[in-house]
C-alpha positions as CSV (number, residue, x, y, z in Angstrom):
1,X,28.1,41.7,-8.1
2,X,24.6,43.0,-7.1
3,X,22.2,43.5,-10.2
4,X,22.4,47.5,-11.9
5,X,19.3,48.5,-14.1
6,X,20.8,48.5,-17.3
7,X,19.9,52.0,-18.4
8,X,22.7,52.7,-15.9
9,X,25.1,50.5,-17.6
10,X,27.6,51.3,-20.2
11,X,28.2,48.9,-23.8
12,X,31.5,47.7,-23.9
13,X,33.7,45.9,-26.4
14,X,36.2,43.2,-25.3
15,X,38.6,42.0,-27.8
16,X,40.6,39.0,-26.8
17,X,43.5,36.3,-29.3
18,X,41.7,32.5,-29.5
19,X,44.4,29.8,-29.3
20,X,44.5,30.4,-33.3
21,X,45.3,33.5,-32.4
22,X,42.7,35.3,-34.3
23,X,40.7,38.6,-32.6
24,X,37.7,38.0,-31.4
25,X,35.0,40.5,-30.3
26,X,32.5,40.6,-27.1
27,X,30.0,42.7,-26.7
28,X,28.8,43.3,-22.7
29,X,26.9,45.8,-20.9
30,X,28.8,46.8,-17.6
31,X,29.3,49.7,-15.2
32,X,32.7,49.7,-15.9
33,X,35.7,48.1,-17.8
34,X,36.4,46.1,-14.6
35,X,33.4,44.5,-14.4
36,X,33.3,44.0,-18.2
37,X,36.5,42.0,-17.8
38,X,35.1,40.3,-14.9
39,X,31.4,39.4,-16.4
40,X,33.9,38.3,-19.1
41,X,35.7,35.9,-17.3
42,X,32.5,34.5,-15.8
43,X,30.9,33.8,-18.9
44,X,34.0,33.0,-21.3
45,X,36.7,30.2,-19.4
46,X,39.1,31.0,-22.2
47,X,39.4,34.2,-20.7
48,X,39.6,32.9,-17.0
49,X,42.1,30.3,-18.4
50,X,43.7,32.8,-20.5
51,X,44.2,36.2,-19.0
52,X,47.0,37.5,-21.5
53,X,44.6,36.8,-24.4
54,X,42.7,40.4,-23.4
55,X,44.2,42.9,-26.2
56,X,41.4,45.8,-25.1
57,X,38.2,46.8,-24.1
58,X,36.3,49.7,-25.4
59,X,33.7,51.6,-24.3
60,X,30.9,52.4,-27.0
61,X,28.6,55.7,-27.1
Protein backbone atom coordinates (compact mmCIF):
# COMPACT_ATOMS: atom_id res chain seq x y z
CA UNK A 1 0.00 0.00 0.00
CA UNK A 2 1.88 3.19 -0.94
CA UNK A 3 2.18 5.84 1.97
CA UNK A 4 -1.06 8.72 1.98
CA UNK A 5 -0.36 11.96 4.02
CA UNK A 6 -2.55 11.49 6.72
CA UNK A 7 -4.49 14.77 6.51
CA UNK A 8 -5.99 12.75 3.55
CA UNK A 9 -6.90 9.83 5.69
CA UNK A 10 -10.09 9.19 7.41
CA UNK A 11 -10.31 7.78 11.54
CA UNK A 12 -11.83 4.60 11.69
CA UNK A 13 -13.15 2.34 14.40
CA UNK A 14 -12.87 -1.48 14.12
CA UNK A 15 -14.65 -3.60 16.54
CA UNK A 16 -13.80 -7.26 16.50
CA UNK A 17 -15.05 -10.67 19.47
CA UNK A 18 -11.52 -11.87 21.31
CA UNK A 19 -11.61 -15.68 21.87
CA UNK A 20 -13.53 -14.56 25.27
CA UNK A 21 -15.70 -13.25 23.16
CA UNK A 22 -15.66 -9.81 24.56
CA UNK A 23 -15.72 -6.51 21.95
CA UNK A 24 -12.88 -4.95 21.51
CA UNK A 25 -12.10 -1.53 19.83
CA UNK A 26 -9.32 -0.34 17.20
CA UNK A 27 -8.69 2.85 16.33
CA UNK A 28 -6.83 3.36 12.61
CA UNK A 29 -6.37 6.03 10.29
CA UNK A 30 -7.13 4.69 6.61
CA UNK A 31 -8.42 5.91 3.31
CA UNK A 32 -11.06 3.64 3.43
CA UNK A 33 -12.80 0.80 5.44
CA UNK A 34 -10.88 -1.67 3.17
CA UNK A 35 -7.79 -0.65 4.03
CA UNK A 36 -8.68 -0.23 7.68
CA UNK A 37 -9.56 -3.94 7.72
CA UNK A 38 -6.51 -4.61 5.84
CA UNK A 39 -3.91 -2.42 8.03
CA UNK A 40 -5.94 -4.41 10.62
CA UNK A 41 -5.06 -7.58 9.67
CA UNK A 42 -1.46 -6.58 9.23
CA UNK A 43 -0.98 -5.35 12.58
CA UNK A 44 -3.54 -7.62 14.63
CA UNK A 45 -2.93 -11.77 13.72
CA UNK A 46 -6.10 -12.44 15.62
CA UNK A 47 -7.81 -10.74 12.96
CA UNK A 48 -5.76 -12.52 10.06
CA UNK A 49 -6.35 -15.78 12.00
CA UNK A 50 -9.85 -14.79 12.71
CA UNK A 51 -11.72 -13.13 10.03
CA UNK A 52 -15.39 -13.69 11.47
CA UNK A 53 -14.30 -12.00 14.64
CA UNK A 54 -14.89 -8.39 12.63
CA UNK A 55 -18.51 -7.16 13.99
CA UNK A 56 -18.02 -3.47 12.21
CA UNK A 57 -16.07 -0.72 11.36
CA UNK A 58 -16.97 2.84 11.69
CA UNK A 59 -15.98 5.78 10.30
CA UNK A 60 -15.53 8.84 12.74
CA UNK A 61 -15.98 12.76 11.92
Amino acid sequence: MPSTPIKSCNKYVLSYKDSSNSTKQIGIYARDAYDCLMLARKFYSYLDENPNSLVKIQQKF
